[in-house]
N, C-alpha and C positions, 0 to 999 in steps of 0.2 A: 869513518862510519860508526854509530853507537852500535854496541854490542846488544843487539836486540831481546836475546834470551838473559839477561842483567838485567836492561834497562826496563824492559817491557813486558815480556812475557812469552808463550811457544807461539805466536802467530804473525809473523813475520808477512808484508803482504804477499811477498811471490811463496810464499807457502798457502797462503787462502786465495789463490789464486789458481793452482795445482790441486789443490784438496777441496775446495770448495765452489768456491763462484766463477770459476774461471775456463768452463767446460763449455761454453753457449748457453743462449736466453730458454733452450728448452730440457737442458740437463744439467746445468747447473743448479747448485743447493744455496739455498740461503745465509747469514752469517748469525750468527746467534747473538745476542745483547752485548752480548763479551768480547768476543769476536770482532763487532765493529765499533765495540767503545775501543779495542784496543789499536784499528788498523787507524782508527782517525787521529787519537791520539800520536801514535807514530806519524803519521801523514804532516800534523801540526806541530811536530818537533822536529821536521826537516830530516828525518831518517832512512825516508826511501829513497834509490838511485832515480832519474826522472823517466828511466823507461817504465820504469816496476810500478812507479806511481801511475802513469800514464795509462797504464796495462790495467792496473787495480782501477782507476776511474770507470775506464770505459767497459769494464767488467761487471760493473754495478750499475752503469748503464743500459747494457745490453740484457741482463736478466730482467731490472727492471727492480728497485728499492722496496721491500716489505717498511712499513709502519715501525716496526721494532727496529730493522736499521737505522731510519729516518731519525726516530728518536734518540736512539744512541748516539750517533752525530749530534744530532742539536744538542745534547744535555754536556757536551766531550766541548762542543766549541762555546755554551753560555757558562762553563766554570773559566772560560777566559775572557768575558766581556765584561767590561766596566758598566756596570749597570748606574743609573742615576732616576730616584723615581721623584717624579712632580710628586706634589701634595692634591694636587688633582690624579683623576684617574680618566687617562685618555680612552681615544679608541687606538690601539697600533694597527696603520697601515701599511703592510708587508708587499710594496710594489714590485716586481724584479729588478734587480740591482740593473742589469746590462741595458734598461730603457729601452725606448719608444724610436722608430725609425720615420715614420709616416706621420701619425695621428699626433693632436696636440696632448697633451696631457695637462689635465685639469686636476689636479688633487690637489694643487694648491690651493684653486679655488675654491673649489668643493670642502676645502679642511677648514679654509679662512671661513665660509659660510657658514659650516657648521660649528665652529666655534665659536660665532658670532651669536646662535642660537643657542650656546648653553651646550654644544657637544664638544670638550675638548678633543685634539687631535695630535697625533706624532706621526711622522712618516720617520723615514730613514733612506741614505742610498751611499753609493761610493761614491765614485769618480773614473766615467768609463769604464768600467769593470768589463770583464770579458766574459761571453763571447762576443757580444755585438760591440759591446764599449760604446753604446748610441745616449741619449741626452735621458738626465734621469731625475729626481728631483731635484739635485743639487744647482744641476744649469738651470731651470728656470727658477729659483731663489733667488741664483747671484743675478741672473738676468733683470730682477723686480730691483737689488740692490739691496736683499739680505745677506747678514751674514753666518754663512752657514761652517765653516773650520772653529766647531764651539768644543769644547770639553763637553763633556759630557753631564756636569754639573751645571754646567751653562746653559744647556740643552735643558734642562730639566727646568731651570727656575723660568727659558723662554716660555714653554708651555704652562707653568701659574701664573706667568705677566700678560700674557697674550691670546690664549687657548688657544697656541699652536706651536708644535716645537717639531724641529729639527734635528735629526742624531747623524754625526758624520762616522760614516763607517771605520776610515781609520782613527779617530780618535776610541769609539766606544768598542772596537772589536779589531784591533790591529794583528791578532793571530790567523783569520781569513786574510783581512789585506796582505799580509807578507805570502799569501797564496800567488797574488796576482801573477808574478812572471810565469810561475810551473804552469797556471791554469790558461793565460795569454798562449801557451806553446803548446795546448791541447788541441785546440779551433773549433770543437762541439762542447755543449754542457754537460756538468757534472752533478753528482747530487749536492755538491756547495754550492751551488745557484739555487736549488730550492733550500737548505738548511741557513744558508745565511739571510731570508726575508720574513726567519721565525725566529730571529735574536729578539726581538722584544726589548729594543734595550732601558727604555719606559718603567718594564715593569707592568703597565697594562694589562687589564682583566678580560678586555676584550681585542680580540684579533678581526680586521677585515682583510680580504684577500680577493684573488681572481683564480679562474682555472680556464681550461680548454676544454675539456671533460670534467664531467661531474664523479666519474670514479677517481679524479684527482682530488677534488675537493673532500670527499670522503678518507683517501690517502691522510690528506693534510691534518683531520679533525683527529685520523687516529694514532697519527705521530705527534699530535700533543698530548694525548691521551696517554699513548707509551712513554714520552718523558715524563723524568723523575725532577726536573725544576722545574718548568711549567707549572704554571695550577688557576686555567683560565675558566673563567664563568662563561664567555659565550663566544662562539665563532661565525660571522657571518663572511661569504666566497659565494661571488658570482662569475660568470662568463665577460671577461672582460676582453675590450680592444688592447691587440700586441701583447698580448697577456698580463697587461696590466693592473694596476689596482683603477681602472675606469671602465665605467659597462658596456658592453656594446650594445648598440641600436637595436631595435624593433623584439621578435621572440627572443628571449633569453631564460634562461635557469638563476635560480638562489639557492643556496643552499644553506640552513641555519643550525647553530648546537648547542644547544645550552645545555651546561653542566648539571642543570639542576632537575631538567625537565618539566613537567607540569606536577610532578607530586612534592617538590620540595624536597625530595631524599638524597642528595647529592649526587654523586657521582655515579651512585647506583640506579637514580633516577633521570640518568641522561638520556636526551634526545637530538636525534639528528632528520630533519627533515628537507623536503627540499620543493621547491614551487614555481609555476614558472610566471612570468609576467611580461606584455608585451609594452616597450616604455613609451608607445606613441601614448596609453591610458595615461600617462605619467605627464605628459607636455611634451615627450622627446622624439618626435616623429620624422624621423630623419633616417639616413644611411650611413655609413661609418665613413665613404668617401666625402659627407657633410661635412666632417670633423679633419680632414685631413688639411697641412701645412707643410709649407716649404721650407721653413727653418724650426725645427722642433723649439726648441730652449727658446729664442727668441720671439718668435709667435706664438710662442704660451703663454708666455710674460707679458707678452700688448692685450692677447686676451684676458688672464686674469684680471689686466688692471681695468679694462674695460666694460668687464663685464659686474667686478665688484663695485665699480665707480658708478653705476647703472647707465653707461654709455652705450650700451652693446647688447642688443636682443637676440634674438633669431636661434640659430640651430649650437652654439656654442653655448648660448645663455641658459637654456633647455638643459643641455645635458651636464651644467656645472650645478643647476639644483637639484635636478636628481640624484648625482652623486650623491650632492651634499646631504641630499634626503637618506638615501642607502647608508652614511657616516650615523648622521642623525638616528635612525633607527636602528642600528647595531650597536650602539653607544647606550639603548634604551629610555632617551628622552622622547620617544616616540612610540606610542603602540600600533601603529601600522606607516606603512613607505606612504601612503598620502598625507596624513600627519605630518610626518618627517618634512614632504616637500611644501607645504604651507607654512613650516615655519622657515624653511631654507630661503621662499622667496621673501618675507617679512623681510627678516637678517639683509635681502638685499635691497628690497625699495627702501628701509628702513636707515641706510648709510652704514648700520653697524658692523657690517661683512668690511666693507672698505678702511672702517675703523682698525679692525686687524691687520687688514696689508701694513696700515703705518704702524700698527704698535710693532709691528716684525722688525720692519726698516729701523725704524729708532732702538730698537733691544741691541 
C-alpha cells in the first residue's frame, strides 16, 4: 500500500471519513477543494483498501456532494483524460454512462439530425458500466454498424468528417475505466456516475444533459462553474427519460446557463434560468410508455435508421426532432426550440440527417 502521508498528503480516506463526511447525511461536514482533490486523486491511484473505498463512496453519497466537491473530482479525473478537440465546436452530450433499460434512446438520431442541420454533435459512454451496465450509446452505434473503439484522435476528426462523433470511454479516459471492477462491487452509484458524463472529452463549449430534479441541474451548472479546467459558454439540462440525455414526454422543465448572460460581462454576467414547456406544443404528444422497446440497442438502431431514412413517422419520429431541436438550440444555431425543430425536421425530409448515418458507417 503507498505510504499515504509521502505520497499524498494528511487525508487519508478513512481519516475524512472519521473526521469529516463520515458521521451521516445530517452531521456530517463537508470536504474542502483539497480534501477531495486529494481523496480522488488517491481513489485513482488505486490506494484505498476496497472497504475504505467502499465506505468513502457511500459516505459522499449519503451526505449528498456540494458543487466544490463535484468539481474537485471532475478537474482530479480531466488532468487524466486524453482530450482530442475537432476543429468544429460541438454540442457535448453527457448521457449517463450505465444506459437505458426500458425506453429507446434517440440521441443518435437526434445528434445525426442535428448535425445534419449545421449543429455538430459528440456523445460519449463506456461499455456496460455499472450500476445498471444497461445499453448506452455504444450498443446502438455498433448495432447501426459504426465503429465506435476510435482513439480519441479519431473521434475528433469523426466529428469534422460527419458532425457527429463518438468518444469511447476507455480509450479517452481509461483512469475511471480501471474504476469498473471496485465500482461493479459497490451495486449503488457513486459520484463517478455523475463526474464521469462531465469529461467533455471534445473540448466543447457547450454542455447538454438531463436531471430528475432541477436542484440537480443547478448542482451540475455550479460544479462547472467550480472547476478550474472547464471554461464553458453555455449549459443546457432538461428532465429526461431514464435519466438520460432524451426528454421525457408531455410537462417537463429546461434549464439554461450562459456564461455570459445578457450583459456580455462574462462570467460575472452569468445566468441560470429555467422554463418549463409542454412537448405535445412541440409535435411530441405522447407518453413515455410510447417510446418504450423490448430490446434497447437493437430497436434503437431499426428506429434511428427508420426514422432518418423518412420511413418511420408517429410517436418515435416526434420525439427524435425534438431532441434534435433541444441539440439544435443549445448549440446556438437556433434562437428559440421551435426554430430548432423546423430545421431538425428539414435535415429529415430533406435526406441529409440520413446522409450522416452513412458518413458515420463509412468513417
Amino acid at each position: 500500500m503507498a505510504q499515504a502521508t509521502q505520497e499524498f498528503g494528511d487525508w487519508p480516506l478513512k481519516r475524512l471519513m472519521t473526521e469529516v463526511c463520515g458521521s451521516g447525511h445530517k452531521s456530517a461536514d463537508d470536504l474542502t477543494r483539497a480534501q477531495a482533490t486529494e481523496a480522488f486523486e488517491r481513489i485513482l491511484a488505486g490506494e484505498p483498501d476496497p472497504t475504505t473505498l467502499g465506505a468513502f463512496w457511500l459516505s459522499n453519497r449519503w451526505k449528498r456532494n456540494t458543487a466544490e466537491e463535484l468539481g474537485a473530482y471532475v478537474d482530479v479525473m480531466c488532468d487524466r483524460v486524453e482530450y482530442a478537440e475537432p476543429d468544429a465546436d460541438p454540442v457535448d452530450c453527457g448521457a449517463n454512462y450505465d444506459g437505458k433499460g426500458r425506453t429507446a434512446i434517440l440521441g443518435v438520431a437526434a445528434g445525426a439530425v442535428a448535425a445534419a442541420a449545421g449543429t455538430p454533435v459528440v456523445v460519449h459512454s463506456g461499455d456496460r458500466v455499472p450500476t445498471q451496465k444497461q445499453d448506452a450509446y455504444k450498443h446502438v452505434l455498433d448495432e447501426l454498424g459504426v465503429h465506435t473503439e476510435l482513439t480519441p484522435a479519431d473521434s475528433a476528426d469523426m466529428v469534422d468528417e460527419t458532425g457527429f462523433g463518438f468518444y469511447y470511454q476507455p480509450a479517452f479516459n481509461p483512469a475511471i475505466d480501471d474504476l469498473f471492477d471496485r465500482r461493479d462491487q459497490m451495486g449503488v452509484r457513486s459520484f463517478v456516475n455523475t463526474v464521469e458524463t462531465l469529461a467533455n472529452p471534445a473540448g466543447a463549449s457547450v454542455h447538454l444533459g438531463s436531471f430528475y430534479h432541477l436542484a440537480f441541474a443547478k448542482k451540475v451548472v455550479d460544479t462547472f462553474v467550480e472547476s478550474e479546467f472547464h471554461d464553458l459558454d453555455r449549459v443546457l439540462m432538461f428532465q429526461g427519460m431514464e435519466g438520460y440525455d432524451d426528454v421525457r414526454p408531455g410537462y417537463t422543465k429546461v434549464a439554461e446557463w450562459d456564461a455570459s448572460g445578457d450583459d456580455g460581462e462574462g462570467s460575472e454576467g452569468a445566468s441560470f434560468d429555467d422554463f418549463e414547456i409542454e412537448t405535445a406544443e412541440y409535435g411530441m404528444d405522447l407518453e413515455e410508455d410510447d417510446l418504450a422497446v423490448d430490446d434497447v440497442a437493437t430497436d434503437s438502431a431499426a428506429i434511428t435508421e427508420e426514422v432518418l431514412a423518412g420511413e418511420r413517422d408517429g410517436a418515435f419520429a416526434d420525439a427524435v426532432a425534438v431532441n434534435a431541436a433541444l441539440r439544435i438550440y443549445a448549440g446556438g444555431d437556433a434562437d428559440s426550440i421551435e426554430e430548432g425543430l423546423d430545421a431538425a425536421r428539414e435535415a429529415i425530409d430533406d435526406g441529409s440527417a440520413h446522409d450522416v448515418l452513412e458518413a458515420m458507417r463509412e468513417f
